[in-house]
N, C-alpha and C positions, 0 to 999 in steps of 0.2 A: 504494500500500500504506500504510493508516494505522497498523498496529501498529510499533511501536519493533523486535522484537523475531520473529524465527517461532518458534516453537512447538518446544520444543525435546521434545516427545515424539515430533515429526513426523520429527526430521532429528536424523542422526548429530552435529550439532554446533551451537548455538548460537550465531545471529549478528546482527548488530546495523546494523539498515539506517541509511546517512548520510544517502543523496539519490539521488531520481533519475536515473540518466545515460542515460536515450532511448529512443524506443516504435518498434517495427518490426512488421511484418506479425505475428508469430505472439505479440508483448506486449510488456511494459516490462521496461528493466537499472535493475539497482540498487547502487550503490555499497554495500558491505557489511564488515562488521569482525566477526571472529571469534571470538567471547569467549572461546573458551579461548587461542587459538593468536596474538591481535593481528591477524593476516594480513589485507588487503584483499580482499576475493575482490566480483565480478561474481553479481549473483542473478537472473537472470531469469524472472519470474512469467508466465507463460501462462494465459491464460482462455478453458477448452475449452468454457465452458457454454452458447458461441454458435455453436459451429464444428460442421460437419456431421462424419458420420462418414469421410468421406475426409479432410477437412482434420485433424482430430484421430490420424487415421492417419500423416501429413505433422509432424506435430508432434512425436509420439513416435518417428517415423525419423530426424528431424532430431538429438531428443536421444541416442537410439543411436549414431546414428553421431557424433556430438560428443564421448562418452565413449573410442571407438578412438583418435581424436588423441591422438598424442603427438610434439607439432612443438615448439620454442621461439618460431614465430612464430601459433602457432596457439594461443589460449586453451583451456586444459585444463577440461574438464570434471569435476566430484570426484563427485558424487552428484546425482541423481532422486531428486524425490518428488511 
């Protein structure tokens, strides 16, 4: 991701990417700081534009059900977009 910055018309909050932290099957995490809030929070960018229609099916399950977590050992998901 080269913009500093996403798009804060896109998303409830504007955030501010540091670095990369690692690419897995469905994309890449991004270290991330929150401009309103300071908070570190994890971004992870998926890039559906290659991916057939079941794998993009698979993608958007994964982040559904990501969102139901509510563990302390299990990283909470805040928002899709």
């Amino acid at each position: 991701m080269s913009q500093k910055a996403l798009d804060a018309s896109k998303n409830k909050q504007k955030y501010t990417i540091r670095k990369e932290r690692g690419k897995g099957g469905f994309g890449t995490v991004y270290l991330a700081e929150g401009d309103a809030t300071k908070l570190e929070y994890a971004i992870k960018k998926v890039d559906i534009t290659s991916m057939d229609h079941f794998e993009r099916m698979d993608a958007k399950n994964e982040a559904a059900i990501m969102q139901k977590f509510d563990h302390p050992n299990i990283v909470k998901c805040h928002e899709i977009y």
